[in-house]
C-alpha positions in Angstrom: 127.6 87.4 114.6 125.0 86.5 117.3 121.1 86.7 116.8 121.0 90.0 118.9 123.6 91.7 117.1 122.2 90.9 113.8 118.7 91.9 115.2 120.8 95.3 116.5 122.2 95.8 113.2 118.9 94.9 110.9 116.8 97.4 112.9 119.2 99.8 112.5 119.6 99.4 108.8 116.0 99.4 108.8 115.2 102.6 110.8 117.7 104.7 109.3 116.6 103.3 105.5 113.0 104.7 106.6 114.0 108.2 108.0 115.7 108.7 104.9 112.5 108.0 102.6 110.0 109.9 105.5 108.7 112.8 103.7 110.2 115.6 105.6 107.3 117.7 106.1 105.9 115.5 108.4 108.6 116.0 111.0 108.6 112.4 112.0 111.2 109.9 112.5 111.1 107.1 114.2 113.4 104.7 115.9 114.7 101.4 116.2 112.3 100.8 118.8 109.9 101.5 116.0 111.2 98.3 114.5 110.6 94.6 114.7 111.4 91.4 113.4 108.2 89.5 111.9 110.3 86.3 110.9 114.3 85.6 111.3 116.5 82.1 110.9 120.0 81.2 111.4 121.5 78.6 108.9 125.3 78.1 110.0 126.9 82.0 109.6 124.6 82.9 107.6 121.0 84.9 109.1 117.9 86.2 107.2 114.6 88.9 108.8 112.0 90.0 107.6 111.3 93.0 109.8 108.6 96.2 109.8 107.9 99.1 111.3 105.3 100.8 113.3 104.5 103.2 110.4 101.6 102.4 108.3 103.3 102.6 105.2 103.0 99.4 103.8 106.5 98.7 104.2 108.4 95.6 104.7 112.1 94.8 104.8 114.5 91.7 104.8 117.8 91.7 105.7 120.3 88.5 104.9 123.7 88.7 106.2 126.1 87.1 104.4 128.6 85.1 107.5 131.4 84.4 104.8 131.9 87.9 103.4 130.4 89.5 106.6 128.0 91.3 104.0 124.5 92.6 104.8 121.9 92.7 101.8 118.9 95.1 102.6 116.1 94.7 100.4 112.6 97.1 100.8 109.8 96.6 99.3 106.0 97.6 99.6 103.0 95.6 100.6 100.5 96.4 97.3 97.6 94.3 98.8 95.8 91.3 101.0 93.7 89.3 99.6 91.6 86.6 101.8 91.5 83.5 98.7 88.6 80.8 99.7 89.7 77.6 99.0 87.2 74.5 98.9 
């Protein structure tokens, strides 16, 4: 799988993960153009992302696919806080 159709694939899995948790009185669901890769490597078949959305949800995502088994893992989880730690 090439980087853009893993990038096609992630932000799928990523946008339709997210319409399914929306709440549904807001009427709102966004799209894969809502969608985008913060980080994302290649290490021989194998290829990882980290990817968000343009919701303010706190939400992050990462997506490994797995070259061998031709497997994607979606994981989801939820930004608690950001801390600024000073360090001398």
């Amino acid at each position: 799988m090439n980087e853009q159709e893993f990038v096609k694939l992630c932000k799928k899995a990523v946008a339709d993960y997210a319409n399914a948790h929306l709440d549904k009185a807001d009427h709102k669901q966004i799209t894969e153009a809502d969608v985008f890769v913060v980080w994302q490597c290649k290490a021989l078949q194998n290829n990882k992302a980290l990817l968000s959305t343009t919701l303010f949800d706190g939400m992050y995502y990462e997506c490994t696919y797995n070259g061998d088994k031709k497997e994607l893992y979606f994981d989801a989880y939820k930004k608690w806080e950001n801390r600024c730690i000073a360090v001398s």
